[in-house]
C-alpha positions as CSV (number, residue, x, y, z in Angstrom):
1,X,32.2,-13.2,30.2
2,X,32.9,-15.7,33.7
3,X,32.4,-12.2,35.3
4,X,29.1,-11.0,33.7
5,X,28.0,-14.5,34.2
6,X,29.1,-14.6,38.2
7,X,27.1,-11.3,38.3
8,X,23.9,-12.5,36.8
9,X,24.1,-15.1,39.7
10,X,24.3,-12.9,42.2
11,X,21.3,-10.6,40.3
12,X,19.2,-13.7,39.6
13,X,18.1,-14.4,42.9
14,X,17.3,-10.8,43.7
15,X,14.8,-10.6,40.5
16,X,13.3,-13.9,41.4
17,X,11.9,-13.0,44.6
18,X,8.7,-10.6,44.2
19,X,8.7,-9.8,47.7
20,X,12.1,-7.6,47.4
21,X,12.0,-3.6,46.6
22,X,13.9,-2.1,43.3
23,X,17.6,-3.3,44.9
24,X,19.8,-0.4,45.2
25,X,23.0,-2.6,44.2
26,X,22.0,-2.1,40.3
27,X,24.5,0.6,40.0
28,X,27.3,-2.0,41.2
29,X,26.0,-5.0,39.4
30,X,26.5,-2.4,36.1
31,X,29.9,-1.8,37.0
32,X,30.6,-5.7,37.3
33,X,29.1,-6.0,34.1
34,X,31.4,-3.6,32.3
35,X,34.6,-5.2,34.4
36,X,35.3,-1.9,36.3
37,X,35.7,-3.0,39.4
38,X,37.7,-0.1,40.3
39,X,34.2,2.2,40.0
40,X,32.2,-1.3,41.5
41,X,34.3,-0.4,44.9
42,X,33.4,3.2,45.2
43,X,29.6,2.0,44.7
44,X,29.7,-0.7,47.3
45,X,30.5,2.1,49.5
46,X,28.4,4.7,48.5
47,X,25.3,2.2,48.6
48,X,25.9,0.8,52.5
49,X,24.3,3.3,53.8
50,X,20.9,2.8,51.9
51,X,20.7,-1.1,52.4
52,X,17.6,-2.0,55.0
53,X,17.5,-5.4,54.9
54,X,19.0,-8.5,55.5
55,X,19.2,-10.0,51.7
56,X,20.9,-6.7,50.5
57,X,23.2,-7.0,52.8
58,X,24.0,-10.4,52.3
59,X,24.0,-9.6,48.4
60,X,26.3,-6.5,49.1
61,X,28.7,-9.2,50.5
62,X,28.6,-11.3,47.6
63,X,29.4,-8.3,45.2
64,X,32.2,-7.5,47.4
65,X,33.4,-10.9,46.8
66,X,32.9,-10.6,43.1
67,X,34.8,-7.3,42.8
68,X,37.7,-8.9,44.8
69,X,38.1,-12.1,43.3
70,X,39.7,-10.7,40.0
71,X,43.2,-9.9,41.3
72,X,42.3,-10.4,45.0
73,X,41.6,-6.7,45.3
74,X,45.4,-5.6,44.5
75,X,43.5,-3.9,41.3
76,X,41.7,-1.5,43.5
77,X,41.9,1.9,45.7
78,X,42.9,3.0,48.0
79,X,46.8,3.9,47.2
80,X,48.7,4.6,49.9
81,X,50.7,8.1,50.6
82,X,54.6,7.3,50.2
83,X,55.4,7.7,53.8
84,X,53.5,4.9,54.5
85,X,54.0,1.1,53.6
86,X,52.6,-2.3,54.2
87,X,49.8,-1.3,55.6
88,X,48.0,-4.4,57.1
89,X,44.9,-4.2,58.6
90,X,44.0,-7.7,60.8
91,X,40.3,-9.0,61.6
92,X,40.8,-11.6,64.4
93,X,38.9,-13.8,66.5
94,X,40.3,-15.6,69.5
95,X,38.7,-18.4,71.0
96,X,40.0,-19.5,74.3
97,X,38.5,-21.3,77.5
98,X,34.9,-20.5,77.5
99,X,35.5,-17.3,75.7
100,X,35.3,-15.4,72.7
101,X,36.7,-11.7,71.6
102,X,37.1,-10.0,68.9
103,X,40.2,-7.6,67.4
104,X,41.2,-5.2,64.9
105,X,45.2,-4.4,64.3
106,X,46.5,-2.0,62.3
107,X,50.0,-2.6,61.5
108,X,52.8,-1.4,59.0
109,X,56.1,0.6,58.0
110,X,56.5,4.5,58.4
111,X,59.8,6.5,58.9
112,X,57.8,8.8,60.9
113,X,57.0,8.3,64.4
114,X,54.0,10.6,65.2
115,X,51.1,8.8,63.6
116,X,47.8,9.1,64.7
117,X,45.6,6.3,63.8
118,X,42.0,6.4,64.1
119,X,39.2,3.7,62.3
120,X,35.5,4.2,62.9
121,X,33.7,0.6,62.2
122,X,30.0,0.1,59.7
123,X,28.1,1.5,63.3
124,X,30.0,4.5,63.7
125,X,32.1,3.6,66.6
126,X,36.0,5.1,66.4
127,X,38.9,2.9,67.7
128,X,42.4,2.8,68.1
129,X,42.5,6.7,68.4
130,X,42.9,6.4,71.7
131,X,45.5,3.9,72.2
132,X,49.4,5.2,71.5
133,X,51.0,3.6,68.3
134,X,53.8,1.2,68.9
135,X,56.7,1.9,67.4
136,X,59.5,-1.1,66.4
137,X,62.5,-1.7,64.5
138,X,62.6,-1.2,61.1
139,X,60.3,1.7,61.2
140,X,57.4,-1.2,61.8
141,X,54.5,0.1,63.6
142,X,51.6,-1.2,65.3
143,X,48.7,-0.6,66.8
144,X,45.4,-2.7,68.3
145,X,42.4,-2.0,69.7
146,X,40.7,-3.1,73.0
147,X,38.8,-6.1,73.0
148,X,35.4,-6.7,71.5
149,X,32.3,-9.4,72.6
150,X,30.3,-8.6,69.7
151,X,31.6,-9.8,66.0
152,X,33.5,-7.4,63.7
153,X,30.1,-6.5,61.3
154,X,30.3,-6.4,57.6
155,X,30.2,-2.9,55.9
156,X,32.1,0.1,55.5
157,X,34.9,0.9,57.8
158,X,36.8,4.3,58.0
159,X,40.5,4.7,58.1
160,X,42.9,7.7,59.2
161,X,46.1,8.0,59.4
162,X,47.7,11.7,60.4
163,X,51.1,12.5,60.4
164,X,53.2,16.4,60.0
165,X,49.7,17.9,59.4
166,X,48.9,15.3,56.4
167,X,46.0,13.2,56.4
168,X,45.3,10.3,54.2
169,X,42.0,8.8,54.7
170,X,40.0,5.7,53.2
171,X,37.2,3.9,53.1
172,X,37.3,0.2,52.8
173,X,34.4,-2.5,52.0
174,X,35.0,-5.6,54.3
175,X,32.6,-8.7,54.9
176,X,33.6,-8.6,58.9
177,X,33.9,-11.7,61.1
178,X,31.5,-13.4,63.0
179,X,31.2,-16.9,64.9
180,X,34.1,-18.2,62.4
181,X,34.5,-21.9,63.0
182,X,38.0,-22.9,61.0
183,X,39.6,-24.3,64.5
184,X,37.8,-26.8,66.6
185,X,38.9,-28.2,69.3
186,X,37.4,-32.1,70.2
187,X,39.2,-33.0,73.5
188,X,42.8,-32.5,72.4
189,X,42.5,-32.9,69.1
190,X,42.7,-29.8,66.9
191,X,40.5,-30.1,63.8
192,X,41.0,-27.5,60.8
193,X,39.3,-26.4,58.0
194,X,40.7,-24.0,55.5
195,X,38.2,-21.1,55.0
196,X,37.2,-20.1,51.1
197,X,39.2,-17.7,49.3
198,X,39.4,-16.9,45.3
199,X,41.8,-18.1,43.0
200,X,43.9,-15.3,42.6
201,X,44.5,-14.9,46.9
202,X,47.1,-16.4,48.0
203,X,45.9,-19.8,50.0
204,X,44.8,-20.1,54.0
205,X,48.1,-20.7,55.7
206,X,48.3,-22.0,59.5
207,X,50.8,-20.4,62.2
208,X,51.7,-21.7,65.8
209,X,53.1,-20.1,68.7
210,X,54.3,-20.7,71.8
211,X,54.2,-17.8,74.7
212,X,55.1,-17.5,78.4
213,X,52.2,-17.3,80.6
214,X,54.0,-14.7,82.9
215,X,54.9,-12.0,80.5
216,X,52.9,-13.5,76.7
217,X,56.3,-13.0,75.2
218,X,56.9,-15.2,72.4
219,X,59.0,-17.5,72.7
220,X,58.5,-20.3,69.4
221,X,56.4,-19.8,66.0
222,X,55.7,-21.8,63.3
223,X,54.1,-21.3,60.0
224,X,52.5,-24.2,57.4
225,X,51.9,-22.9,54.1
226,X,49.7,-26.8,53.7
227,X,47.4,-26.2,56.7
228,X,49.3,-28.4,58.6
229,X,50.3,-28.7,62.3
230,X,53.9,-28.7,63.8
231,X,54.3,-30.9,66.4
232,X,54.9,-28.7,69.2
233,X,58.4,-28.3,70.9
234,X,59.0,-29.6,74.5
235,X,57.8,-27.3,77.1
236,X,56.5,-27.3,80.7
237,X,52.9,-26.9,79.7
238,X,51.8,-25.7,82.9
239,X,54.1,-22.6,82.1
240,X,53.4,-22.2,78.6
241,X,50.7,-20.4,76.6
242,X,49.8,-21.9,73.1
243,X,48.0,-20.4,70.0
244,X,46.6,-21.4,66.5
245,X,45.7,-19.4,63.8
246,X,44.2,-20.2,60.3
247,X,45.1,-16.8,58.5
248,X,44.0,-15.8,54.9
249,X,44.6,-13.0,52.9
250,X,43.2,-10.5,50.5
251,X,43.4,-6.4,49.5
252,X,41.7,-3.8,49.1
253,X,44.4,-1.3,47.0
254,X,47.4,-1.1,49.1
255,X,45.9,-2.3,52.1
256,X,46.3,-5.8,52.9
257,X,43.6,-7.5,55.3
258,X,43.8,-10.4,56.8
259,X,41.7,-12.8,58.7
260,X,42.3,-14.9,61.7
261,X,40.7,-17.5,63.6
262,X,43.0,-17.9,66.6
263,X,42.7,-21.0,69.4
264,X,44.3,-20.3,72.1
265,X,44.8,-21.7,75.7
266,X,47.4,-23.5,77.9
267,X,49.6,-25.6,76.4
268,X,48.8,-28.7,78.2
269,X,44.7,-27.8,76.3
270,X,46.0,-27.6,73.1
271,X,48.6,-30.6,73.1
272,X,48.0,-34.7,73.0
């Protein structure tokens, strides 16, 4: 019933306005209706393509939302082939001195060491094809793109992932990033607020880090599960690179993606 109801909300305002075409989202607000989120996915991404305007977007958004709150999108496809694990696929925006870029990481576990990763984002750009996958202990992998100016749109995004003449290949609904404002910075002072997630995701958590400015190699981290700042270790700031990150957390099947709003500037910025 809360879920028919939450899909009524999102319906009502759609029926209400006479200046809106037939919306082609009916076949998704049916599947909410019925509780199938699992066939409410697969019509988010079958409709994107048909949406020509600004309200059905933002409507498609709010489905999406209402299709992942139930289990936080752990309920849903894609599954993942067995010689892949913990597939994490990272949305970041980094703020630094009068700045701004965007970033997409695709990280995770394999025993094999010839992937080929490609994604191809909602305008049909492809990225990370051709930059090499990073390889680390414990079969861990990694790979990130180049930098972006624009924001990370909502929509559909393609994902491949080739390995001994296999291919597994999904798409995936995501909302995007854009102009997210969950770090601000007031002088020194470092002001935070936790970005809205459903009930069953697991809850915004905070990390810290400390890098050198010659090489960026890590060199302190620090994680608050209670959005709360560590007080930062005693460095020469003028030698020290510092970040901030408010992180949260949801799926889409087997795929984890996360979000990130990271600060980040010299030491000697970031500290009071």
């Amino acid at each position: 019933m809360k879920r028919c109801l939450l899909a009524a909300f999102i319906i009502a305002p759609l029926n209400l306005d006479a200046a809106l075409p037939q919306t082609p989202l009916e076949p998704v607000y049916h599947q909410l209706f019925n509780q199938r989120d699992d066939l409410a996915i697969g019509q988010l991404i079958d409709v994107w393509p048909r949406l020509n305007s600004q309200a059905q977007r933002q409507a498609w958004k709010e489905a999406l939302n209402a299709v992942v709150s139930k289990q936080c999108g752990k309920d849903l496809p894609p599954a993942a082939p067995a010689w892949l694990d913990g597939i994490t696929l990272t949305l970041m925006q980094r703020d630094m001195p009068l700045s701004r870029i965007y970033r997409l990481t695709l990280s995770g576990k394999s025993y094999r060491h010839d992937l080929k990763v490609s994604l191809q984002l909602p305008g049909g750009n492809e990225v990370l094809s051709a930059i090499p996958v990073q390889y680390e202990p414990e079969s861990e992998f990694r790979v990130e793109s180049e930098e972006f100016n624009q924001p990370l749109s909502a929509g559909v995004y393609l994902l491949t992932v080739s390995s001994d003449g296999q291919q597994w290949q999904q798409p995936l609904a995501l909302q995007g990033i854009s102009g997210l404002g969950q770090i601000q910075l007031h002088g020194r002072t470092i002001i935070l607020k936790a970005p809205h997630v459903a009930a069953a995701c697991p809850e915004p958590w905070l990390e810290q880090s400390l890098l050198t400015r010659v090489d960026y190699n890590q060199i302190w981290w620090s994680r608050s599960d209670k959005m709360l700042l560590t007080p930062w270790p005693a460095q020469p700031a003028d030698n020290v690179w510092a970040t901030v990150a408010v992180v949260s957390a949801e799926n889409r099947g087997s795929v984890a993606v996360r979000t990130e709003h990271r600060l980040a500037g010299p030491l000697s910025t970031l500290q009071k």
